[in-house]
C-alpha positions as CSV (number, residue, x, y, z in Angstrom):
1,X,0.0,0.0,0.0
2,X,1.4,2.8,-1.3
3,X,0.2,6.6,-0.1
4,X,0.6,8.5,-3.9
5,X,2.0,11.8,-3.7
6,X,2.0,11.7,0.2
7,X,4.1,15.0,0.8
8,X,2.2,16.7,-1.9
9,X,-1.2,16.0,-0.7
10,X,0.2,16.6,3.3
11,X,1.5,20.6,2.5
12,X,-1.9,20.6,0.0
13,X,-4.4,19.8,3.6
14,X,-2.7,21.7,5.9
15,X,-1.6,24.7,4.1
16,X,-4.5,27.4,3.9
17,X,-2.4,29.2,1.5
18,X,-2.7,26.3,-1.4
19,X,-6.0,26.6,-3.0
20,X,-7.5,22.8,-4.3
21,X,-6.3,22.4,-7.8
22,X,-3.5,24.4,-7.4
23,X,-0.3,22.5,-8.6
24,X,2.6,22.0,-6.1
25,X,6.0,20.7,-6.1
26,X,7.2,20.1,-2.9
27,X,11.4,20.5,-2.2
28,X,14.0,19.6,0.3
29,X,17.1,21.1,0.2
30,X,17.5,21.6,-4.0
31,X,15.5,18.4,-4.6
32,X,11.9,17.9,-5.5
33,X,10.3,15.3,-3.4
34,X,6.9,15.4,-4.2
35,X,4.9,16.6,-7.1
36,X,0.8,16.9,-7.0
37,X,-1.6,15.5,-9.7
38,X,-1.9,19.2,-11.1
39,X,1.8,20.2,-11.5
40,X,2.5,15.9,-12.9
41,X,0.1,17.3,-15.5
42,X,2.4,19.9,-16.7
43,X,5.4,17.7,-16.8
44,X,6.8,18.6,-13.6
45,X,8.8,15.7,-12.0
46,X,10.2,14.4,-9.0
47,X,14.0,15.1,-8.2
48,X,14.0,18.2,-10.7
49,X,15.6,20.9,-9.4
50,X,13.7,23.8,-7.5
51,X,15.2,26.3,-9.9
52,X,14.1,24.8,-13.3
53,X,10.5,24.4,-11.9
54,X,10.5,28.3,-11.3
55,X,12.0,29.2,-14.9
56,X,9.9,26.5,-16.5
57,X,6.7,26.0,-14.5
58,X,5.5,29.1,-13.4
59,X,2.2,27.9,-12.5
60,X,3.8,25.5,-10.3
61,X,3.9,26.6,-6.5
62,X,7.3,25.6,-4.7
63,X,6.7,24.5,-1.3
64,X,9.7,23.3,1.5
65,X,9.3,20.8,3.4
66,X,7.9,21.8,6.9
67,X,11.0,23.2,9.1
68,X,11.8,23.9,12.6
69,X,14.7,26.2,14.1
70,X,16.9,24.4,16.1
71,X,19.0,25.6,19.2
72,X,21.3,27.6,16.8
73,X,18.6,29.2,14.9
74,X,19.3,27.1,11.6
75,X,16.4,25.6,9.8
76,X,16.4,22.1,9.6
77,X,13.5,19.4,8.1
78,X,10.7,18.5,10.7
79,X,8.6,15.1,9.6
80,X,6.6,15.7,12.5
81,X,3.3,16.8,10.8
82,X,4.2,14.4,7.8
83,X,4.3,11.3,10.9
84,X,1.1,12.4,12.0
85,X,-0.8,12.5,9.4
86,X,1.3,9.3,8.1
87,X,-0.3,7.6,11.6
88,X,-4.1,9.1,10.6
89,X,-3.8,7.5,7.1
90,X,-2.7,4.3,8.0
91,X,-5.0,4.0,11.6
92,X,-7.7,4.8,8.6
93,X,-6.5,1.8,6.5
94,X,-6.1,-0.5,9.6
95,X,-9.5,0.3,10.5
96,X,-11.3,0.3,7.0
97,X,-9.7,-3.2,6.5
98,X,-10.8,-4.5,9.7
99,X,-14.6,-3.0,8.6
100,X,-14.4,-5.0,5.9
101,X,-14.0,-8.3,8.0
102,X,-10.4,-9.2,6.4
103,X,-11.5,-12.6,7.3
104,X,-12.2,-14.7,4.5
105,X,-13.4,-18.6,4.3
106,X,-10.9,-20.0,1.8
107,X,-12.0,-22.9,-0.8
108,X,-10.4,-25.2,1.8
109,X,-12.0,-24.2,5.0
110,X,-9.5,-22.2,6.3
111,X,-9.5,-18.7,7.6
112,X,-7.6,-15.7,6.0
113,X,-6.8,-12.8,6.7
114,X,-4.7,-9.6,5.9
115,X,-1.2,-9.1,8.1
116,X,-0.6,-5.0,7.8
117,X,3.0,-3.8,8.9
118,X,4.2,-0.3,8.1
119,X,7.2,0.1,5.9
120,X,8.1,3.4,5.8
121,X,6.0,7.1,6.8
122,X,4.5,6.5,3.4
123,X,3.7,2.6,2.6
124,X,2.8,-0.4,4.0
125,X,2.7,-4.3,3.3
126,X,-0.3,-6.4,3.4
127,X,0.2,-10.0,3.3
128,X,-2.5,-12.5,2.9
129,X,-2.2,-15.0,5.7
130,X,-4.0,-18.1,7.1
131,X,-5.9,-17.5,10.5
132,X,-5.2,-20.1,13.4
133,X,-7.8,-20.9,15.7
């Protein structure tokens, strides 16, 4: 399970500032990590650089990945919003899969069901497994 355009769509609901539709490319450092629907549409692409996306996409808005100061008043990257609404998305899979009774009967008589582990702040695997009793 694979959360498309995670960064994108995280900056896209929690940044008043971006109006829906609008397309984004998000960067860290001088690296696009993240591209929304709007701006793939106009050939924007991940790991372009921040500066040809402003001489080339002008419709495209250039976001930064959320920051924090630290002690010495540098900026540095802050996942912290991005880990919380990682944890939202995935309580949401966890419990729409469990809603859905992952249980199945197999052909055979035996119980199945779905084993979700997360992989990373933006996937997770589900493996089909057989139920115990």
């Amino acid at each position: 399970l694979t959360l498309t355009l995670f960064f994108a769509q995280v900056h896209c609901r929690l940044d008043p500032l971006i109006a829906p539709g609008t397309p984004i490319a998000v960067q860290q450092h001088q690296d696009v990590i993240a591209v929304s629907y709007e701006a793939k549409l106009l050939g924007v692409k991940k790991h372009m650089r921040p500066e040809y996306i402003r001489r080339h996409f002008s419709a495209v808005k250039l976001v930064h990945v959320f920051t924090l100061r630290d002690e010495h008043g540098f900026e540095k990257a802050s996942y912290q919003r991005y880990n919380h609404q990682s944890k939202m998305a995935f309580t949401i899979a966890r419990a729409h899969l469990n809603s859905r009774g992952v249980e199945a009967v197999g052909s055979d008589g035996s119980k199945r069901g779905v084993r979700f582990e997360k992989a990373s702040i933006d996937e997770a695997y589900l493996e089909p497994h057989l139920i115990h009793d």
